[in-house]
VEXDREN-2710 file (C-alpha; in Angstrom, 1 decimal):
% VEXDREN-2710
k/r/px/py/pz
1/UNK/3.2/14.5/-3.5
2/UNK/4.2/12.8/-7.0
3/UNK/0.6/10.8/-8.0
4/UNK/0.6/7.3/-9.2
5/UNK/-2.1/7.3/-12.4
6/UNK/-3.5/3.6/-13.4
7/UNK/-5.5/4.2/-16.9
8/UNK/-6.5/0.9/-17.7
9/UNK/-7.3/0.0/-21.2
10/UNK/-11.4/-0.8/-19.9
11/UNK/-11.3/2.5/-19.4
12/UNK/-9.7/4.3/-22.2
13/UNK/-11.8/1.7/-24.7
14/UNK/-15.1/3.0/-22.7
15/UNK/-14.7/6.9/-23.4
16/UNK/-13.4/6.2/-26.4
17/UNK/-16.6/4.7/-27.9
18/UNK/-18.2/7.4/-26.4
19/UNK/-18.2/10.7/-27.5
20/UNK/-19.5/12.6/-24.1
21/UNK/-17.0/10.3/-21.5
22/UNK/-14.2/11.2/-24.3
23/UNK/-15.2/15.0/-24.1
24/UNK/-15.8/15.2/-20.0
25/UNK/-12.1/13.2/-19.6
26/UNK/-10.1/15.5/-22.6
27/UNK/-11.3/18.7/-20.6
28/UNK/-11.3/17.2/-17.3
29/UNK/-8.1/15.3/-17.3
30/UNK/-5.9/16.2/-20.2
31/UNK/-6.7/20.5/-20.6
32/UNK/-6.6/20.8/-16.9
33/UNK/-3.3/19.3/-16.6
34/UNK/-1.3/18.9/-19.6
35/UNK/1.1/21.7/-18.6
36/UNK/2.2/20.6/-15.1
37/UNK/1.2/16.7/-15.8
38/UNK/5.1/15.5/-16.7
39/UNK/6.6/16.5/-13.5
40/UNK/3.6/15.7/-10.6
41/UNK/2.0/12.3/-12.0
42/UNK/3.7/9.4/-13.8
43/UNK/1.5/6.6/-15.3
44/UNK/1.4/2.4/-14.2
45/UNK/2.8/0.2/-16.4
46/UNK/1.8/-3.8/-15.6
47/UNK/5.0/-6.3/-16.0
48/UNK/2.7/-8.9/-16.8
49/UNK/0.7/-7.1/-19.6
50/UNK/1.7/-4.0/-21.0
51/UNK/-0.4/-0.6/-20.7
52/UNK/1.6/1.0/-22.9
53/UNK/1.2/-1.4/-26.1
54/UNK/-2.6/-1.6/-24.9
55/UNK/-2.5/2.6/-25.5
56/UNK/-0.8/2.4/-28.9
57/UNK/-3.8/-0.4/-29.8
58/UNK/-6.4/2.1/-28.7
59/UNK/-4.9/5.3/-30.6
60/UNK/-4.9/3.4/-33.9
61/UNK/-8.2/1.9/-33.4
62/UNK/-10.0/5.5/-33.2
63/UNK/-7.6/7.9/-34.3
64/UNK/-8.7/8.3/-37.7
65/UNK/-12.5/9.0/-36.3
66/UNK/-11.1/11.3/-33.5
67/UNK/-8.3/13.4/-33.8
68/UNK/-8.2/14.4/-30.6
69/UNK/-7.5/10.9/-29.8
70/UNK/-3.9/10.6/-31.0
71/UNK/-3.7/13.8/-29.5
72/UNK/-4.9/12.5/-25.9
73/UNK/-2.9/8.9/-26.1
74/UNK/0.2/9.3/-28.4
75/UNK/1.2/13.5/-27.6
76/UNK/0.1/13.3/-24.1
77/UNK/-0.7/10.2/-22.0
78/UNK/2.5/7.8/-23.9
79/UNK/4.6/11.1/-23.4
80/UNK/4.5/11.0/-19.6
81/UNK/6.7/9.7/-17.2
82/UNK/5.8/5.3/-16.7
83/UNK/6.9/3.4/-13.5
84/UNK/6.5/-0.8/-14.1
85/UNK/5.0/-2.7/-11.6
86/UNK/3.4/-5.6/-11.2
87/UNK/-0.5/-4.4/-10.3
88/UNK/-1.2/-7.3/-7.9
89/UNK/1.0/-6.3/-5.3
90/UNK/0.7/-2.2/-5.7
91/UNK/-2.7/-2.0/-6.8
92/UNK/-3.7/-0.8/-3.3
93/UNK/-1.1/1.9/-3.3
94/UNK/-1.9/3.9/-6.7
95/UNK/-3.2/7.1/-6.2
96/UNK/-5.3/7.8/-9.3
97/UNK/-7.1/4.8/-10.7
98/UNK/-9.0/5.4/-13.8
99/UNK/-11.2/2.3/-14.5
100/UNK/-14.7/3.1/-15.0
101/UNK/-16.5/5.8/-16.6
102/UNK/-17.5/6.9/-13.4
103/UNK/-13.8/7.3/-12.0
104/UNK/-14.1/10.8/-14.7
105/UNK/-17.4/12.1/-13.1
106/UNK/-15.5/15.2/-11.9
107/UNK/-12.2/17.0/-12.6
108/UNK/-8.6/15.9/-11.3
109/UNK/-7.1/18.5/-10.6
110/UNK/-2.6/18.3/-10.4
111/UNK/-1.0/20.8/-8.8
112/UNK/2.7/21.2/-7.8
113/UNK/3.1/19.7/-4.7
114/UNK/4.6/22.6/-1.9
115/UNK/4.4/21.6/1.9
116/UNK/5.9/24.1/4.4
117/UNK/6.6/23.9/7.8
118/UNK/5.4/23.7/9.9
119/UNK/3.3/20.5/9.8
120/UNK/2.2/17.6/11.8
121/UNK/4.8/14.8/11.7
122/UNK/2.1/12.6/10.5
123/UNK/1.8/15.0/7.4
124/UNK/5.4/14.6/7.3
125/UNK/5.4/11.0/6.8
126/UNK/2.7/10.5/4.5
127/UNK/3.7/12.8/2.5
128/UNK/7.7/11.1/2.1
129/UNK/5.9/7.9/1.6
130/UNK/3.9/9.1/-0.8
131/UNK/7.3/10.9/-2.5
132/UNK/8.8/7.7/-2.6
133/UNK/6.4/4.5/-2.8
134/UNK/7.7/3.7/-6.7
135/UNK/11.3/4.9/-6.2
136/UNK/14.3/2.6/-7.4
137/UNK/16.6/4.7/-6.1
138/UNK/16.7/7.7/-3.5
139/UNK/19.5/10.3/-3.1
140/UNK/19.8/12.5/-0.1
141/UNK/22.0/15.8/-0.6
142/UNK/23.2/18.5/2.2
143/UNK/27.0/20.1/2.3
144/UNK/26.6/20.6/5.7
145/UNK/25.8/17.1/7.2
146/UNK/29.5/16.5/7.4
147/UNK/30.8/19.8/9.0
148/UNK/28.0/19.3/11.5
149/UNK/28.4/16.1/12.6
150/UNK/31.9/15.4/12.5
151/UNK/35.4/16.7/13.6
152/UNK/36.5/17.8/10.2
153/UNK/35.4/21.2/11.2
154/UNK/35.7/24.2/12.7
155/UNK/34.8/22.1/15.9
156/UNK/37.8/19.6/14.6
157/UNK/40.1/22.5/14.7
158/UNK/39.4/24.4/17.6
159/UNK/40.2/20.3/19.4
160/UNK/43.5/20.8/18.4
161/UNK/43.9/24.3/19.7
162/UNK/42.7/23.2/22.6
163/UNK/45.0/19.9/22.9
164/UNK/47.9/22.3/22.0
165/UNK/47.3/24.4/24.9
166/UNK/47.1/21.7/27.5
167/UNK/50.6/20.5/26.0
168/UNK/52.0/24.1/27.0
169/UNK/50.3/24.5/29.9
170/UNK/51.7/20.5/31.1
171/UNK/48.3/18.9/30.9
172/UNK/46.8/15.4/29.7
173/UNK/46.1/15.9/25.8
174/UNK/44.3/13.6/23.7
175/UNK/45.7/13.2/19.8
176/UNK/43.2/14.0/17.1
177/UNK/41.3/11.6/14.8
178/UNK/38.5/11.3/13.0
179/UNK/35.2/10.7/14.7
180/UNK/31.5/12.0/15.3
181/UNK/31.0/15.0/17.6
182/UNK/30.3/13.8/21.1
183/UNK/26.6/14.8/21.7
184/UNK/26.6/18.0/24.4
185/UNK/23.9/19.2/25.8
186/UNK/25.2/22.1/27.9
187/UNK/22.9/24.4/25.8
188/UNK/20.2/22.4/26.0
189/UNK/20.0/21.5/22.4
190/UNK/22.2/19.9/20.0
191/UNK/23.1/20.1/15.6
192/UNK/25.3/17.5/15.7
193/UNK/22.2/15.1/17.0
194/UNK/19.5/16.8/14.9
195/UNK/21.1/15.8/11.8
196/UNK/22.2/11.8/12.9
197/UNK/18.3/11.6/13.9
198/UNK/16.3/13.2/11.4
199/UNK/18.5/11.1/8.1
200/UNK/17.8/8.2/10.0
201/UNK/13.9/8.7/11.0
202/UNK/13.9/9.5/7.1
203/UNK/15.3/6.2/6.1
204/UNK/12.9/5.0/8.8
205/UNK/9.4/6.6/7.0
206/UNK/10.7/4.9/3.8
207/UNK/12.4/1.8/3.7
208/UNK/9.6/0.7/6.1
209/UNK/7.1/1.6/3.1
210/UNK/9.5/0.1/0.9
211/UNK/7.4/-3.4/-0.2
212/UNK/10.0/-5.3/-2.2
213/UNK/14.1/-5.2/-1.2
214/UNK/16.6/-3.8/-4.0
215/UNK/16.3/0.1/-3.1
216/UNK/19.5/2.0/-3.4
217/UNK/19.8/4.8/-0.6
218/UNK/22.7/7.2/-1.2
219/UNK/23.8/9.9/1.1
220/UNK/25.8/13.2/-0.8
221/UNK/27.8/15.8/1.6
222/UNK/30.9/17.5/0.9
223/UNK/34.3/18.9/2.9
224/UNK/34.8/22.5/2.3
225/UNK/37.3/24.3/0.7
226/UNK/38.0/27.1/3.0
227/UNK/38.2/24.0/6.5
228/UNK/40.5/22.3/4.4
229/UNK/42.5/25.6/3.8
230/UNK/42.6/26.0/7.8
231/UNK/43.8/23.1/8.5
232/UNK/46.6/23.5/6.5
233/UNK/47.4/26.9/8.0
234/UNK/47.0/25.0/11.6
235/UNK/49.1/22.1/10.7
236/UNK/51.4/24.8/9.0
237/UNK/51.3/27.4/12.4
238/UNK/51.8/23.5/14.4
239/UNK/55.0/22.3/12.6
240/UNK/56.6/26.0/13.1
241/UNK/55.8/25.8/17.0
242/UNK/58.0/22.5/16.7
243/UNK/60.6/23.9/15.2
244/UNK/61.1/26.9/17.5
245/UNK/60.5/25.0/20.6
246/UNK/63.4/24.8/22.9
247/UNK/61.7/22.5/25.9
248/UNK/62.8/19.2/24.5
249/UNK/59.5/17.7/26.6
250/UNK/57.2/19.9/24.8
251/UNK/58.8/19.9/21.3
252/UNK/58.3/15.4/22.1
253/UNK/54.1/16.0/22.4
254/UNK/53.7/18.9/19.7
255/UNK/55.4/16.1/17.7
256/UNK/53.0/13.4/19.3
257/UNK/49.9/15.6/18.2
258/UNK/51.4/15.9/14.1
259/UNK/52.3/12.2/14.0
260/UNK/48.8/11.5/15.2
261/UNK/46.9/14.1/13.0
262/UNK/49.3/12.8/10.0
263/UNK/48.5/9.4/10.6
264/UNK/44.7/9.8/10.0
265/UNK/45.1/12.2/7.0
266/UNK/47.6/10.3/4.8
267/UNK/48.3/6.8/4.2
268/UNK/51.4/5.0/5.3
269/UNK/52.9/4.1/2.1
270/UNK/52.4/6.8/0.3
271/UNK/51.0/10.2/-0.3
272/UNK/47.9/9.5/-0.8
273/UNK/44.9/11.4/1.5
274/UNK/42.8/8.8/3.5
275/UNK/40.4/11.7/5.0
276/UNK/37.8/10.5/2.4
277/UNK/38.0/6.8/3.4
278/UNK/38.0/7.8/7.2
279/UNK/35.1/10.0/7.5
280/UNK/33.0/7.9/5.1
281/UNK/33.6/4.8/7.1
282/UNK/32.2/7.0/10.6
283/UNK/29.9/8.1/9.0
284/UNK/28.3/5.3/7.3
285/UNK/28.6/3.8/10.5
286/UNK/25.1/6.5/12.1
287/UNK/23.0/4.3/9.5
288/UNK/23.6/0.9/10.3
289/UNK/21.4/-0.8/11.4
290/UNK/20.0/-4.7/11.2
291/UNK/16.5/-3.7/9.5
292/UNK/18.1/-2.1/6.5
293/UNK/20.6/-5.1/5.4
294/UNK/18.7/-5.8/2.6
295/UNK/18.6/-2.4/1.1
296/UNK/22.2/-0.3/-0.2
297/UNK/22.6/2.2/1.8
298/UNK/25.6/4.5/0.7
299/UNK/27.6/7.6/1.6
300/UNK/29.5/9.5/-0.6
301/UNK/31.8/12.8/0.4
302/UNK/31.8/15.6/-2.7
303/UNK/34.1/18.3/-3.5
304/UNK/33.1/21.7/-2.7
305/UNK/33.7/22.8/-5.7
306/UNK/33.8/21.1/-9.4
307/UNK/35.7/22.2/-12.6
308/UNK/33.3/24.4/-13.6
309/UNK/33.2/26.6/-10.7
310/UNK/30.2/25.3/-9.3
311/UNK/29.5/25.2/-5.6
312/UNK/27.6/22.3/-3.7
313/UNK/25.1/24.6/-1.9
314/UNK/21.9/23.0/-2.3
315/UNK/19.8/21.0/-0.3
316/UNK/17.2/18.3/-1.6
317/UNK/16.0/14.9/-2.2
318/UNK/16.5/13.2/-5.6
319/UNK/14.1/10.5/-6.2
320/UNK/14.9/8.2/-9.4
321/UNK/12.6/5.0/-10.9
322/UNK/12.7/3.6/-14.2
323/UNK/11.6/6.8/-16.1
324/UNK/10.6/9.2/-13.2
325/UNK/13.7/11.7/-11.8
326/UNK/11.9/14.2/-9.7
327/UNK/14.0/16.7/-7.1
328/UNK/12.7/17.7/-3.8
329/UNK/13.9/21.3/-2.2
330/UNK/14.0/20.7/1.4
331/UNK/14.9/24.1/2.0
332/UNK/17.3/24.8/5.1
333/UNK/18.7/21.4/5.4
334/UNK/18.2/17.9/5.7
335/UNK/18.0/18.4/9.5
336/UNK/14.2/18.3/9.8
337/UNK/14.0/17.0/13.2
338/UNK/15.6/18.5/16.5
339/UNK/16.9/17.5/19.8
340/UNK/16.6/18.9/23.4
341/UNK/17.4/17.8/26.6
342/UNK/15.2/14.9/27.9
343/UNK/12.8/15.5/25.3
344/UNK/12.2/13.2/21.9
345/UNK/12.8/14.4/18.9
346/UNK/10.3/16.7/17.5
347/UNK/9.6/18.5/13.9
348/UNK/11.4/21.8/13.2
349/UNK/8.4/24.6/13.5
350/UNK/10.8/27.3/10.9
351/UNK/9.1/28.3/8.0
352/UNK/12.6/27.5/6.0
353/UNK/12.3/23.9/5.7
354/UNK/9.8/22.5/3.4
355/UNK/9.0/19.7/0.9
356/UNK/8.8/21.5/-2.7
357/UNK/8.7/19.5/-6.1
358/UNK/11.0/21.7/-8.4
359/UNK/9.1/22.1/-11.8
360/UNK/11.3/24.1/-13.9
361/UNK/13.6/22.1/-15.7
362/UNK/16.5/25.0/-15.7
363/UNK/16.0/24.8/-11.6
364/UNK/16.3/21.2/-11.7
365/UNK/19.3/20.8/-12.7
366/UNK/21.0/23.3/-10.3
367/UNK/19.6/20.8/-7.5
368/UNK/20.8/17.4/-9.4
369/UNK/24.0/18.6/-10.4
370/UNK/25.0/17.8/-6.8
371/UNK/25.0/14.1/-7.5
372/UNK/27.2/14.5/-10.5
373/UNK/30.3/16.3/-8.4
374/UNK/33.0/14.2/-8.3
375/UNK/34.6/12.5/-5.3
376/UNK/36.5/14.8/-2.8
377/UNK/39.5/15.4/-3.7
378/UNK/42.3/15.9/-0.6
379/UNK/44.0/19.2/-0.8
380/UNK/45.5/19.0/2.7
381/UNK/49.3/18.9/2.3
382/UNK/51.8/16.2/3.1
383/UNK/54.1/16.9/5.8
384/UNK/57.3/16.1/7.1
385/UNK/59.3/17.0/10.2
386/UNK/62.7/16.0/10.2
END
């Protein structure tokens, strides 16, 4: 998607010295993609000896004969985005390499990578390994993985109904606390699973195309707002029940039920909310695995909201190296895969999920600004019975 560019000083020396080469590369390179060229290609800069400096050489060598030359090397090629490697081991995985005169024989031609579903899973994976080959450090964004996959949800709260219920109605009830949602496959298909399976065949795809260790791998999803804001109307509509209640057996397990939901959403010395700690703990817990030891792998729970009104809607990958920060619109969600009964899991076929570079800078920061929310902050209320 993002293309890997080696210009090697042979090369820019050679069409320098010659005024055709120069004038094929300036229109076939340079004019055809100077607009889109910061945000779709970033240049290979060797550890061991230093492309860059080797540009600057080459400007002030021929500017003063060629304008066109400052133009090409100091306003264009040393303006673009430069990843550092060390050539001998990624050599093999540059797309672009621009060596010999012949390597500008005919026009490269950018353009802003879209894919949309749906495609071939092989598609799928070349393409995220080709999205992420250079990264330092990726960042994975969805509000909703949370309130899919785990009980502080509408799914959390309509437990507790539920476990209310079998208390009035004399029955076995089980006392709430954090956890993943069982996987259910009375409709033949199951969220909850689609999301757990399609993060981790992601970090699958690229940690296995990873080829040193030292990756960072960060997860971003939030709690609402408005299932914080019904849970404290339930707890609230729970603690009332308690008080009212007459049947000294009953009024014992509605009391059973608070302690246990209390327990899990406040410390025990103090006020504090622990609902951040708890659910990124289970969470963390669907990405473990032995393989990925040597790479940091973390989850992080957002607000909602932020200070300045701003929701965390969207959806996307953020992928960061030394100098490249480039956002990915994955459209519905981060759920790419799904899951049916007795079958593997397969690519989505909807025409709503997709892998889109964003361009525009203005659009770009409506995606990253969901890594810069702040940690979620607990507005579920304290309570106390007696």
């Amino acid at each position: 998607m993002i293309k890997s560019c080696l210009i090697t000083s042979k090369f820019l020396n050679t069409i320098c010295n010659n005024e055709i080469l120069f004038d094929k590369f300036y229109e076939n390179f340079y004019l055809e993609n100077k607009k889109i060229a910061k945000e779709v290609i970033f240049l290979i800069n060797d550890n061991e000896k230093s492309v860059k400096d080797e540009y600057v050489s080459i400007c002030k060598k021929f500017k003063d004969t060629n304008i066109r030359v400052g133009t090409l090397i100091d306003d264009f090629l040393l303006k673009l985005n430069f990843e550092n490697v060390n050539l001998n081991e990624y050599r093999d995985s540059i797309d672009i390499i621009l060596d010999d005169a012949k390597d500008i024989e005919k026009p490269i031609k950018l353009n802003i990578p879209y894919v949309e579903f749906p495609i071939t899973e092989d598609k799928f994976i070349n393409e995220l390994k080709s999205l992420t080959k250079f990264a330092k450090k990726i960042t994975l964004f969805d509000p909703n993985f949370l309130d899919h996959v785990t009980n502080f949800s509408q799914k959390g709260i309509i437990s507790i109904k539920d476990n209310l219920e079998k208390i009035y109605n004399d029955k076995d009830f089980e006392n709430f606390k954090p956890k993943i949602i069982d996987i259910n496959f009375n409709y033949n298909y199951n969220y909850q699973a689609c999301f757990k399976t399609s993060i981790r065949n992601i970090l699958e795809i690229v940690l296995s195309n990873k080829k040193r260790d030292g990756l960072q791998f960060e997860i971003h999803t939030s709690i609402k707002d408005d299932i914080q804001k019904k849970f404290n109307l339930l707890i609230n509509s729970i603690i009332k029940k308690y008080h009212d209640e007459k049947n000294p057996l009953i009024k014992k397990k509605i009391e059973i039920l608070l302690d246990g939901i209390k327990t899990h959403f406040f410390s025990k010395d103090s006020l504090e909310g622990t609902i951040n700690y708890n659910y990124q703990d289970i969470l963390s817990k669907c990405f473990s695995d032995a393989r990925w030891k040597k790479y940091q792998i973390n989850l992080k729970i957002k607000n909602d909201w932020n200070e300045n009104s701003e929701q965390f809607y969207r959806r996307g990958i953020l992928i960061e190296g030394d100098m490249i920060r480039s956002v990915v619109c994955v459209g519905k969600g981060l759920n790419f895969y799904e899951i049916h009964k007795k079958k593997p899991a397969k690519l989505r076929k909807e025409r709503n999920y997709r892998l889109k570079l964003i361009d525009n800078p203005n659009e770009k920061k409506t995606y990253t600004i969901q890594t810069r929310f702040s940690e979620f902050n607990q507005k579920i209320k304290y309570f106390q019975l007696n």
